[in-house]
LUMTI-677323 format. One record per residue: x, y, z of N, C-alpha, C in turn; residue in three letters. Coordinates in steps of 0.05 Angstrom, whole numbers, padded with zeros to 5 digits, always signed. Layout:
# LUMTI-677323
XYZXYZXYZALA ...
# end
This chain:
# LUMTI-677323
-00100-00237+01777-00121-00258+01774-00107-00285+01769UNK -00120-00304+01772-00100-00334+01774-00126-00352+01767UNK -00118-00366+01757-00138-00404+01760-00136-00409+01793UNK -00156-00432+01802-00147-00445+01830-00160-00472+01826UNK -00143-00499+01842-00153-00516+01831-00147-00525+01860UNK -00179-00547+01866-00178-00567+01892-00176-00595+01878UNK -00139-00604+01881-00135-00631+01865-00139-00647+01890UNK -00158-00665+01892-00169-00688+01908-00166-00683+01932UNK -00170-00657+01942-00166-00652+01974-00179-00671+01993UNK -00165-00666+02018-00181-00676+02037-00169-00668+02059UNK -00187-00667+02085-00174-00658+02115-00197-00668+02128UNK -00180-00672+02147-00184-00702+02172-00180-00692+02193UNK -00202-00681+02208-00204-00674+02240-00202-00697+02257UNK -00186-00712+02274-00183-00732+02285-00192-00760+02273UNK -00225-00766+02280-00249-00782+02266-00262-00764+02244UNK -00263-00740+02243-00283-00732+02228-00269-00718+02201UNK -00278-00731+02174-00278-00726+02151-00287-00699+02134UNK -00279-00686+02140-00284-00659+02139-00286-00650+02109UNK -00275-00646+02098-00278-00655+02062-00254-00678+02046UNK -00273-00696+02034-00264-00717+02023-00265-00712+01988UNK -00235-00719+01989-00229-00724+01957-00236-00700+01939UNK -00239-00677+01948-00252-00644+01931-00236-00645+01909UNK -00251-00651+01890-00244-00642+01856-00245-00621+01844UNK -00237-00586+01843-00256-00573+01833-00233-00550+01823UNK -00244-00547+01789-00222-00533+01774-00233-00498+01777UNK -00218-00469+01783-00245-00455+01784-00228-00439+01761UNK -00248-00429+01738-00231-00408+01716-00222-00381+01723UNK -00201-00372+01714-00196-00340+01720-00214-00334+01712UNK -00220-00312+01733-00237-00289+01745-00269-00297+01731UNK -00271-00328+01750-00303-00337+01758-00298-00336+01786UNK -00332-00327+01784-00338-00328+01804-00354-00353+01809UNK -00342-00370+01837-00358-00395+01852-00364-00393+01876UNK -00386-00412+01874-00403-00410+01911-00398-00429+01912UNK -00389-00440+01937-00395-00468+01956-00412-00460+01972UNK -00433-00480+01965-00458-00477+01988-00457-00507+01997UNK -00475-00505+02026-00490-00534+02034-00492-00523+02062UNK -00500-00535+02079-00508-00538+02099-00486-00538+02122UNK -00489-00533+02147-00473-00532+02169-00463-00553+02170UNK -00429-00551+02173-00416-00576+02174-00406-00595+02144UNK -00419-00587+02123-00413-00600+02099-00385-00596+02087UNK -00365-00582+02104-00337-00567+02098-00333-00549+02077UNK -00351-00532+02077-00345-00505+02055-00326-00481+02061UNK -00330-00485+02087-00307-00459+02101-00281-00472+02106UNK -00284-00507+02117-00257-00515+02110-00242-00520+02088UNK -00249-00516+02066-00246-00517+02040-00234-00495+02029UNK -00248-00472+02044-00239-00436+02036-00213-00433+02052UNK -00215-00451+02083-00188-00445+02098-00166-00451+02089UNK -00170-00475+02078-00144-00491+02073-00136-00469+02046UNK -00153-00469+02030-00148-00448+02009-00124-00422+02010UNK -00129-00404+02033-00123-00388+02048-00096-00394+02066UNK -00096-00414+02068-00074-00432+02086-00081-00425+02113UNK -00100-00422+02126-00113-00417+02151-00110-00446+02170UNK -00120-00473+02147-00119-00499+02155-00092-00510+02136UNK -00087-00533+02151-00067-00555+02137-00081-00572+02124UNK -00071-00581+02096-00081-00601+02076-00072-00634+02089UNK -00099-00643+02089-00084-00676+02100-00074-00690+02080UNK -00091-00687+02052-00081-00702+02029-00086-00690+01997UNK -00081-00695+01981-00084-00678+01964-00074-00649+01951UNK -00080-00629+01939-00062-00607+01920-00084-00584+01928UNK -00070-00565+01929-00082-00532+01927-00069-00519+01905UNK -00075-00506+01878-00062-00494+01861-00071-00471+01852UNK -00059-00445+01857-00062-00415+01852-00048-00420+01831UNK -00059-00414+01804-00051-00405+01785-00028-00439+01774UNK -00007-00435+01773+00004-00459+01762+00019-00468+01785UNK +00024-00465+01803+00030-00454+01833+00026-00481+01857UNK +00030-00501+01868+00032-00509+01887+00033-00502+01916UNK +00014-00493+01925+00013-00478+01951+00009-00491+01982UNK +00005-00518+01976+00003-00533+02002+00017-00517+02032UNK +00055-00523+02019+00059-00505+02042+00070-00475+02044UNK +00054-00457+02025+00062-00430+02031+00048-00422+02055UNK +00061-00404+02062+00044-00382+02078+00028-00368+02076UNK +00008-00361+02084-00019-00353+02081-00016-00322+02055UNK +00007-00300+02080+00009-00283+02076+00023-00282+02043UNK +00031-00306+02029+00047-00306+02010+00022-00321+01987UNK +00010-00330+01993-00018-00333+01963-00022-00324+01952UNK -00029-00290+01956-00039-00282+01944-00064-00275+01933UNK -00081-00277+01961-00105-00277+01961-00116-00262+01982UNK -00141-00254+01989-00152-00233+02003-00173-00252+02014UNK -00176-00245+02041-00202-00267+02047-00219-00244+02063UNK -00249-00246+02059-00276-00227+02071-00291-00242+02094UNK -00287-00239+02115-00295-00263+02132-00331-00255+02144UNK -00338-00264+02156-00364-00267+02160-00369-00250+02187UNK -00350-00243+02196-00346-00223+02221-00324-00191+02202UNK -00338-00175+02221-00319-00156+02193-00291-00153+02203UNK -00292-00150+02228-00259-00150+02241-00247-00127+02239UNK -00254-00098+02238-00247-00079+02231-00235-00065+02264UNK -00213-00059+02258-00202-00038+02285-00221-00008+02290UNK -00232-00014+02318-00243-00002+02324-00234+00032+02329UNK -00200+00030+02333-00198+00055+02345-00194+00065+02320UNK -00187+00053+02289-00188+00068+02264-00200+00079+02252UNK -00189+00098+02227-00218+00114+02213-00220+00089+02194UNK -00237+00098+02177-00237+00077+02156-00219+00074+02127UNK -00207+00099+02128-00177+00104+02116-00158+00092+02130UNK -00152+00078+02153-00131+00070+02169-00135+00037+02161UNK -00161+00029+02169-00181+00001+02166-00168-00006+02137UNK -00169+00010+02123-00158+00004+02087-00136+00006+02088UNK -00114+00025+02099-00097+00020+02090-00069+00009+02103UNK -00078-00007+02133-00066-00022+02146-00057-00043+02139UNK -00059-00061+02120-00048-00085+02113-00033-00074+02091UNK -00045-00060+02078-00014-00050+02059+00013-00034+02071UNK +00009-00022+02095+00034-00009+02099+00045-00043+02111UNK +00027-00061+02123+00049-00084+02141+00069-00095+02112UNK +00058-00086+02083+00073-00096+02068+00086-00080+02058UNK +00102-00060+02073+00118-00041+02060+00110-00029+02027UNK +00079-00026+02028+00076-00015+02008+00081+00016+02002UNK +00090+00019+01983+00095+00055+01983+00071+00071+01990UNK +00072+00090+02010+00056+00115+02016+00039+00120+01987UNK +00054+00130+01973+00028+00140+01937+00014+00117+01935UNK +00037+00091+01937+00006+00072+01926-00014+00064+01940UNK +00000+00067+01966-00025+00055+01990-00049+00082+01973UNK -00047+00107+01980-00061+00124+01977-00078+00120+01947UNK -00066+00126+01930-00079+00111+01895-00103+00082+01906UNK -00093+00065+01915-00107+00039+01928-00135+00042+01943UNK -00132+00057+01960-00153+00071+01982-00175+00085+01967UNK -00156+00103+01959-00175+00122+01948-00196+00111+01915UNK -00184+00086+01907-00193+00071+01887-00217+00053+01890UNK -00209+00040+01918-00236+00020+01931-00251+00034+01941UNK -00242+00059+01959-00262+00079+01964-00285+00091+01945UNK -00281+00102+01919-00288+00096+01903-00318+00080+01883UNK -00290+00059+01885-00312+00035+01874-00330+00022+01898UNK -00331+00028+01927-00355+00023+01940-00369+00042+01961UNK -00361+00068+01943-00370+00098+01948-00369+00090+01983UNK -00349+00098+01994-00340+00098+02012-00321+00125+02015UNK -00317+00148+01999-00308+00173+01998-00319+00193+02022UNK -00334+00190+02027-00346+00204+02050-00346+00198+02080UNK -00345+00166+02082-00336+00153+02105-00306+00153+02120UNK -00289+00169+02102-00258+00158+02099-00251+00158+02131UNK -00256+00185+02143-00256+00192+02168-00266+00188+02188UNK -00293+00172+02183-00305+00162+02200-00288+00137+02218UNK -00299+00120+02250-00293+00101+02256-00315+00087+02251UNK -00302+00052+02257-00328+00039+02253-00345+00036+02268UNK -00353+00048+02294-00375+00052+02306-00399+00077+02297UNK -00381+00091+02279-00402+00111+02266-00405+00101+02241UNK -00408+00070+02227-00412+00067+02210-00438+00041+02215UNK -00458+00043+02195-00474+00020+02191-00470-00003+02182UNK -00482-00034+02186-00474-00057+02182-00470-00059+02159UNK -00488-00043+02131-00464-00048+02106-00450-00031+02108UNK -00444-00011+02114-00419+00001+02111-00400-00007+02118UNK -00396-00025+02154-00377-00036+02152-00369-00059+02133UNK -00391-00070+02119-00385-00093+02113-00371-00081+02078UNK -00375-00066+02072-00360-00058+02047-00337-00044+02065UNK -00337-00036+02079-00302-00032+02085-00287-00058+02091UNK -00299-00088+02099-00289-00099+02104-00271-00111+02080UNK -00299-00109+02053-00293-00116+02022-00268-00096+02019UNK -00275-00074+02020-00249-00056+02009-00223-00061+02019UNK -00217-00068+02048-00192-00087+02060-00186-00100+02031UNK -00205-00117+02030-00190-00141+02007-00187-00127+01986UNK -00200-00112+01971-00197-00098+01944-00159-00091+01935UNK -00157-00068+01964-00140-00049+01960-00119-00073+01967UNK -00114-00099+01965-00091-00120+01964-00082-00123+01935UNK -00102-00120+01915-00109-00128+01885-00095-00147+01886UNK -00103-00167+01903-00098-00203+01897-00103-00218+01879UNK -00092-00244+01875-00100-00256+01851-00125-00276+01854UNK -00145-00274+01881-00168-00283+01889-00179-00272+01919UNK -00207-00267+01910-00218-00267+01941-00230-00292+01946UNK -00234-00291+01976-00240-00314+01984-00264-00306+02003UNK -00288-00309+01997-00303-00297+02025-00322-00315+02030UNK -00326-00308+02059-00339-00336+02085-00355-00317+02093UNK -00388-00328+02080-00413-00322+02092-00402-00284+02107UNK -00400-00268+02080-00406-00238+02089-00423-00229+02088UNK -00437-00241+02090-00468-00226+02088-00482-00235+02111UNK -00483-00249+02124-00495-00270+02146-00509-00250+02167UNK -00480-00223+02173-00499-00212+02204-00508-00183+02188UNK -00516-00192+02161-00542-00160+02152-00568-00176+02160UNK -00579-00149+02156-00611-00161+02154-00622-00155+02122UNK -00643-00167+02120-00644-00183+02094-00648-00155+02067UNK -00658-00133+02078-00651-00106+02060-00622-00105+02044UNK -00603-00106+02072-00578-00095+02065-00562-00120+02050UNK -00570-00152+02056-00561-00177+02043-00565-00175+02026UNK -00589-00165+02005-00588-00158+01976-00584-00130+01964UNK -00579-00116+01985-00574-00092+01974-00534-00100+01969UNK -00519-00108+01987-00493-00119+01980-00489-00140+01969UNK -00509-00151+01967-00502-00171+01945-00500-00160+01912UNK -00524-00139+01902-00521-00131+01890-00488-00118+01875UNK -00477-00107+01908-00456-00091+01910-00427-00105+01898UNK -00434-00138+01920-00402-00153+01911-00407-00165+01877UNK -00438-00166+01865-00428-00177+01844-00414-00143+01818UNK -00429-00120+01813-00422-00110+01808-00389-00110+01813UNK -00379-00115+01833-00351-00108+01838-00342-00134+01826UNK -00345-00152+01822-00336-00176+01807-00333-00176+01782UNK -00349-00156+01767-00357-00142+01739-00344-00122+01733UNK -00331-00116+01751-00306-00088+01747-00283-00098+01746UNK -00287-00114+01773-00254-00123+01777-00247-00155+01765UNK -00259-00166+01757-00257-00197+01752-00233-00209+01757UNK -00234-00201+01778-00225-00225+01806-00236-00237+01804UNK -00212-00270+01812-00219-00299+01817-00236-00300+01846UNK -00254-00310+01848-00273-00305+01873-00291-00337+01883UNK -00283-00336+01901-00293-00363+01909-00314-00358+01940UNK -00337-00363+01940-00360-00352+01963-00369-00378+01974UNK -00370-00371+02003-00380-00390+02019-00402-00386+02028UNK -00433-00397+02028-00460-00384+02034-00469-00413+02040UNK -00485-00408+02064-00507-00441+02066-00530-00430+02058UNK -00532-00404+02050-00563-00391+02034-00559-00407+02005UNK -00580-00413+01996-00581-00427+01966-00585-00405+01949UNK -00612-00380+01956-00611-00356+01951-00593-00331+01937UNK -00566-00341+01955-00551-00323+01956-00529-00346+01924UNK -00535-00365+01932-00514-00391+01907-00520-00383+01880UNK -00551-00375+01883-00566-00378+01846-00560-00359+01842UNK -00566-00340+01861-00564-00309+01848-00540-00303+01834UNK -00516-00312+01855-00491-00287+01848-00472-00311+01834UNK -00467-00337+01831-00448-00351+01824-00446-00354+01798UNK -00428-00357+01777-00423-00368+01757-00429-00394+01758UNK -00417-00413+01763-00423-00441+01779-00427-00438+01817UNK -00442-00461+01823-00443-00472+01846-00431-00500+01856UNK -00421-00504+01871-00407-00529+01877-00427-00535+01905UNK -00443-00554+01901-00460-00565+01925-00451-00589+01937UNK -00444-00584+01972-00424-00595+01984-00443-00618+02000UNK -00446-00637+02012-00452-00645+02033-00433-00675+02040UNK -00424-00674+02072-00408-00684+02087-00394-00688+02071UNK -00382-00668+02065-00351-00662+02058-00343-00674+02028UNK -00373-00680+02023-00365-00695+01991-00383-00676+01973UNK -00366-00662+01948-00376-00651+01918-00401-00667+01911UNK -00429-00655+01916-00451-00673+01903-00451-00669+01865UNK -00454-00631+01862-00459-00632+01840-00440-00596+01829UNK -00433-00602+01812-00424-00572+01805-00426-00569+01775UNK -00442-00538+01775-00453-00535+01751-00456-00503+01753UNK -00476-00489+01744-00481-00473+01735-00514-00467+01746UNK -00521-00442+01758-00546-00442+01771-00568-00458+01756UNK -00573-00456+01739-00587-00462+01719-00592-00500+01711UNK -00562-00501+01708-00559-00537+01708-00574-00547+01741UNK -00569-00535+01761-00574-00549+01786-00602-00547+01785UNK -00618-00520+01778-00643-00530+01787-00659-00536+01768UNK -00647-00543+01745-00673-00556+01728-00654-00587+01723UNK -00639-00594+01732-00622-00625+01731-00601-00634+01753UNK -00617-00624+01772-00605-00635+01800-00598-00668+01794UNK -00577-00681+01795-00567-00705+01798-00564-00724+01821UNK -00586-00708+01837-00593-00733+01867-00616-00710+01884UNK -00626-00727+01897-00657-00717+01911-00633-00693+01931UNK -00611-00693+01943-00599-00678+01955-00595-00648+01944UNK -00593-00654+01920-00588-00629+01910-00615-00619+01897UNK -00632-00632+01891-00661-00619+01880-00672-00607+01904UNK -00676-00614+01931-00680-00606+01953-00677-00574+01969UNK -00646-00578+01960-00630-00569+01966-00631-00536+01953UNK -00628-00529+01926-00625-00516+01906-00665-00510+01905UNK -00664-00488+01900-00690-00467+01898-00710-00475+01922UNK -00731-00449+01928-00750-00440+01951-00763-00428+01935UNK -00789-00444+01949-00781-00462+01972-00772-00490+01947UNK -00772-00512+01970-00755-00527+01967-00780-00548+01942UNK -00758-00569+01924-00774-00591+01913-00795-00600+01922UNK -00820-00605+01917-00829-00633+01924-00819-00663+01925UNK -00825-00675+01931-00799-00701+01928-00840-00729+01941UNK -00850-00739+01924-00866-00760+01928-00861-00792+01927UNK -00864-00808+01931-00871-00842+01919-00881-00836+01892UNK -00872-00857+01870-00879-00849+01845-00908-00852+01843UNK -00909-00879+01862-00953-00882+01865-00968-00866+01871UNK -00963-00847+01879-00981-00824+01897-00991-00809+01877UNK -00972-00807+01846-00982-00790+01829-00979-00812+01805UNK -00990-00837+01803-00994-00859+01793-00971-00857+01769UNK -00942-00855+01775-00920-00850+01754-00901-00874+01760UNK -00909-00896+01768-00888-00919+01770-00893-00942+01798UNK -00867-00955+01809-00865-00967+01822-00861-00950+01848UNK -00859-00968+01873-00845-00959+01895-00822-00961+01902UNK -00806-00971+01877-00778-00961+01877-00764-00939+01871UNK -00777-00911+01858-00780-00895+01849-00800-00873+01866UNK -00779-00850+01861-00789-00822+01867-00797-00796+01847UNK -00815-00784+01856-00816-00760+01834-00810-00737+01849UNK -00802-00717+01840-00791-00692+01849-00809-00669+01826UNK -00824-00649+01838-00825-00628+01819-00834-00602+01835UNK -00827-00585+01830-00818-00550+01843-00849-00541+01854UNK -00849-00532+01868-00876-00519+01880-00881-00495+01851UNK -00873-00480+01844-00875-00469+01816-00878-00474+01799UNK -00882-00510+01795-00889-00517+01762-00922-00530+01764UNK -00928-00516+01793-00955-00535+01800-00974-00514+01789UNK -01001-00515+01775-01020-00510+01759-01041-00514+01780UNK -01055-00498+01787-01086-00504+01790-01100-00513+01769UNK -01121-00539+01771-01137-00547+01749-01131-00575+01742UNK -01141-00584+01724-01134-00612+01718-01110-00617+01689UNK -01106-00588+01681-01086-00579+01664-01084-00599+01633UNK -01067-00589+01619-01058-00612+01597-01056-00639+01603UNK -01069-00646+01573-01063-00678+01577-01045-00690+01585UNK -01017-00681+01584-00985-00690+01583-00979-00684+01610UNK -01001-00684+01637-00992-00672+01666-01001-00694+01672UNK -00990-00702+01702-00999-00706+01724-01021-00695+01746UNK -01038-00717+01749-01064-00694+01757-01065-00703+01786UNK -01073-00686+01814-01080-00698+01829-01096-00680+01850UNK -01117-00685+01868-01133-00680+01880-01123-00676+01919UNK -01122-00660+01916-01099-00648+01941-01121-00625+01959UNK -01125-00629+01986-01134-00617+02009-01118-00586+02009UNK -01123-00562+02023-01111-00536+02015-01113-00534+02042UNK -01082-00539+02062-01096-00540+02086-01081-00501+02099UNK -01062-00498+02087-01055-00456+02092-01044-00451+02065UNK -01056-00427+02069-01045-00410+02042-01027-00378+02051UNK -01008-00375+02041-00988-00358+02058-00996-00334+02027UNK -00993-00315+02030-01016-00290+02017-00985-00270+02008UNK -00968-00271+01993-00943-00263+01989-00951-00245+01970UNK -00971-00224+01976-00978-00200+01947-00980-00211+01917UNK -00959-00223+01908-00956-00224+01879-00967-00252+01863UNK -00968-00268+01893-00979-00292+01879-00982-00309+01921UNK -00987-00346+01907-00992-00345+01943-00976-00384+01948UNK -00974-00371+01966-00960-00409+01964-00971-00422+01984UNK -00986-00454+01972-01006-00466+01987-00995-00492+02003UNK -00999-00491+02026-00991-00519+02030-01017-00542+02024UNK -01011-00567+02014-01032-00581+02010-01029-00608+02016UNK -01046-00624+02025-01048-00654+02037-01063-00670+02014UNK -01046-00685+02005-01047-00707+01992-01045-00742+02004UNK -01069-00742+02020-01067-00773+02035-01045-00763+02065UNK -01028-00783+02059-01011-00765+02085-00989-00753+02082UNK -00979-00738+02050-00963-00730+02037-00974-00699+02044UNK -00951-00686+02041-00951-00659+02039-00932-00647+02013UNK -00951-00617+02001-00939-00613+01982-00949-00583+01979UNK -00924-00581+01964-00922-00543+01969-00936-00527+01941UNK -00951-00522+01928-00959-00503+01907-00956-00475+01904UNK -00939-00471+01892-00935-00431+01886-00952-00425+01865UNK -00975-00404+01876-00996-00402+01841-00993-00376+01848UNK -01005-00367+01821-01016-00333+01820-01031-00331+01840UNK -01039-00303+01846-01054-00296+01879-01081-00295+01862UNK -01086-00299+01835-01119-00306+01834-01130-00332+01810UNK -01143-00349+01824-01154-00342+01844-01150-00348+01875UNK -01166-00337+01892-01148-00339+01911-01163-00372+01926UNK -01137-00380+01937-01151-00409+01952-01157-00405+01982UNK -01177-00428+01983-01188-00427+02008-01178-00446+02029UNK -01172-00444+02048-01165-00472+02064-01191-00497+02077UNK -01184-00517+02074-01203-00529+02076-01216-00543+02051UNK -01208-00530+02038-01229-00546+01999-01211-00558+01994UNK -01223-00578+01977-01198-00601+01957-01203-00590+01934UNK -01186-00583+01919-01182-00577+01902-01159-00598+01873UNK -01168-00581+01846-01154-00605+01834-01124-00592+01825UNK -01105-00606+01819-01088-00595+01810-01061-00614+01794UNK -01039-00592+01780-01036-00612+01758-00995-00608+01757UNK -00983-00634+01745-00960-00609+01746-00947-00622+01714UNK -00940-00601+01695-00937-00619+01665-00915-00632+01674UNK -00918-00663+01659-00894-00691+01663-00864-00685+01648UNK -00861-00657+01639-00836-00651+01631-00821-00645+01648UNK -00844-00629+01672-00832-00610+01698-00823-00629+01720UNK -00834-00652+01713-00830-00674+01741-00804-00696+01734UNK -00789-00693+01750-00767-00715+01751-00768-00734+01770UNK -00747-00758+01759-00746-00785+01773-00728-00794+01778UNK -00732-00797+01804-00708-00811+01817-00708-00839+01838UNK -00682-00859+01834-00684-00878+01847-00685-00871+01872UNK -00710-00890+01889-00717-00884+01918-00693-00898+01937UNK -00667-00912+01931-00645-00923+01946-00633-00914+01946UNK -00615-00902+01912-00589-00891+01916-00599-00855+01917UNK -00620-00855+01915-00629-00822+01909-00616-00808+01875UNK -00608-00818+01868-00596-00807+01839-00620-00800+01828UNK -00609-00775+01803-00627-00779+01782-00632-00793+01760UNK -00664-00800+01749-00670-00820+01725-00668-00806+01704UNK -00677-00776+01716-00689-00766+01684-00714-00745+01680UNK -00728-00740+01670-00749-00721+01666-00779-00757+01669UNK -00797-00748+01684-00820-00764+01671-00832-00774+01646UNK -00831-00743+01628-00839-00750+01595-00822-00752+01581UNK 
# end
C-alpha cells in the first residue's frame, strides 16, 4: 500500500489542455473516484498515473517516490481497464496467473496468489473455465483478480463497470468495495456515473476541463457543492438550479439551487419557500414518484412519496424548507451559502 500524490500536474495534447494544474493528495489505502464528464481528463489523469501517458508538467508520487519517469511495469500498481482484455485461448487460472510468471514469480507463489483472489472473488469453480464460457461479471472479476494476484501498492481502475448491465454494475460494485475492505489497497476509480462516485468513494475529486472543481467526501459534495457545476453534477436526478426571483429569494444576480428531494407538496413551514408549479408528467417509480413541473417557463423536478398520487395537468402548491435551498452567484457560478 503507498500514499499517491498529483503535485500540479498537467498534460498538453498539442492545443488541448487535458488536465491543468491537478492538486490531489490520496491517503494509504483510500479509496478515490474521479468523476466528470467525457473529456474532463479523468482517464488521463489515471494514465499518466500508470505511466501509460507522459507528464507535461508537474510531479506523480507513489508513496515517497518520484515516478515521472519510471516505467509503467516498475510502479507498482495494477490497473482494471474498462475493456476486460482477457486471453481468450486461456483458462481463467492462466488469465491470473500470466503476469506473474512474466515476473519470474515463483511457481508456489504464483499458485498461493491465484488460488487467494480466486477465493476472495469466489472464482474457485471457474479456474478451468475460458473466457467465453464465462459471464460479463465473471469476466469482469477475473479481470479484478489479474490486479489482485500483483498485491500492488495501488489499483487504478478505468470505468469497469461500464459494459455490465445495470444488475451486474451493482451487484460488482458491491463486490470491488467489499474487496477494498479486505484488502485496503490504495485505489483510485475512474467513473463519469455520479452514482457509482457517492456510492463507493471515500472522497470524490470532481473534474471538469481538466481542472479539480471540488474534492471532498460524498457527503460534503452534495449537501455543499462549491459551484452550480458541481451541485448539478453530484446526485439524481440532478439539482434544481432557478433565478433567485422566481422563488422571490433575491436579485437577478443570484441563483438558487435545491434537490428534487427536498421538495414538499403543500405550502409547508413557515421557514420554506412556497411556489405554485403546473404537474406537467409524473414518472410512477413504485416507492415514491418524480414530477416534472412548470413554473412560468422554468422547469423543475419534485421527488415525493407515491401518495398522494399527482395528476398531470393541475397546479398544484408546493414548498422547499430555506435551509435546503442554496445560493449562488449567477456570473461566477460559486457558492453563497444556504438561503436561511
Amino acid at each position: 500500500m503507498a500514499t499517491i500524490a498529483f503535485d500540479h500536474l498537467t498534460k498538453q495534447f498539442d492545443e488541448t489542455l487535458a488536465v491543468d494544474d491537478l492538486s490531489i493528495e490520496v491517503a494509504d489505502g483510500e479509496f478515490l473516484v474521479l468523476v466528470g464528464p467525457s473529456g474532463c481528463g479523468k482517464t488521463t489523469a489515471l494514465r499518466m498515473l500508470a505511466g501509460l501517458e507522459e507528464v507535461t508538467s508537474g510531479r506523480i508520487l507513489i508513496g515517497d517516490r518520484v515516478v515521472n519517469h519510471v516505467a509503467p511495469g516498475a510502479r507498482d500498481v495494477a490497473m482494471v481497464f474498462q475493456s476486460y482484455a482477457l486471453y481468450p485461448h486461456m483458462t481463467v487460472y492462466q488469465n491470473l496467473a500470466f503476469g506473474l510468471r512474466n515476473f519470474d514469480v515463483p511457481k508456489n507463489e504464483i499458485e498461493r496468489r491465484v488460488r487467494d483472489a480466486a477465493t476472495i472473488l469466489e472464482l474457485e469453480e471457474l479456474l478451468k473455465r475460458k473466457p467465453k464460457q464465462l459471464s460479463g461479471g465473471q469476466r469482469q472479476r477475473v479481470a479484478l483478480g489479474r490486479a489482485i494476484v500483483r498485491e500492488p501498492a495501488a489499483f487504478l481502475m478505468d470505468e469497469p463497470l461500464s459494459n455490465l448491465d445495470a444488475a451486474l454494475r451493482v451487484q460488482t460494485r458491491a463486490e470491488i468495495l467489499k474487496l477494498q475492505d479486505r484488502l485496503s489497497t490504495t485505489t483510485i476509480y475512474v467513473t463519469h456515473d455520479q452514482i457509482e462516485a457517492m456510492t463507493m468513494g471515500d472522497r470524490i475529486a470532481v473534474l471538469r476541463k481538466g481542472k479539480l472543481q471540488q474534492l471532498g467526501t460524498p457527503e460534503t459534495l452534495y449537501t455543499t457543492p462549491v459551484n452550480t457545476f458541481v451541485a448539478t453534477f453530484i446526485g439524481s436526478p440532478s439539482m434544481n438550479l432557478l433565478p433567485a426571483p422566481v422563488l422571490g429569494l433575491g436579485s437577478d444576480d443570484r441563483l438558487v439551487g435545491f434537490r428534487p428531494e427536498h421538495v414538499d407538496l403543500g405550502n409547508g413551514r413557515p421557514d420554506s419557500a412556497r411556489y405554485d408549479a403546473v404537474v406537467e408528467v409524473v414518472e410512477y417509480l413504485g416507492d415514491e414518484q418524480l414530477a416534472h413541473l412548470r413554473l412560468g417557463d422554468r422547469a423543475i423536478l419534485a421527488k415525493l412519496p407515491v401518495e398522494p398520487r399527482l395528476e398531470t395537468g393541475t397546479t398544484q402548491a408546493f414548498s422547499v424548507p430555506l435551509r435546503k435551498v442554496l445560493l449562488f452567484d449567477a456570473e461566477s457560478e460559486q457558492a453563497l451559502g444556504a438561503a436561511a
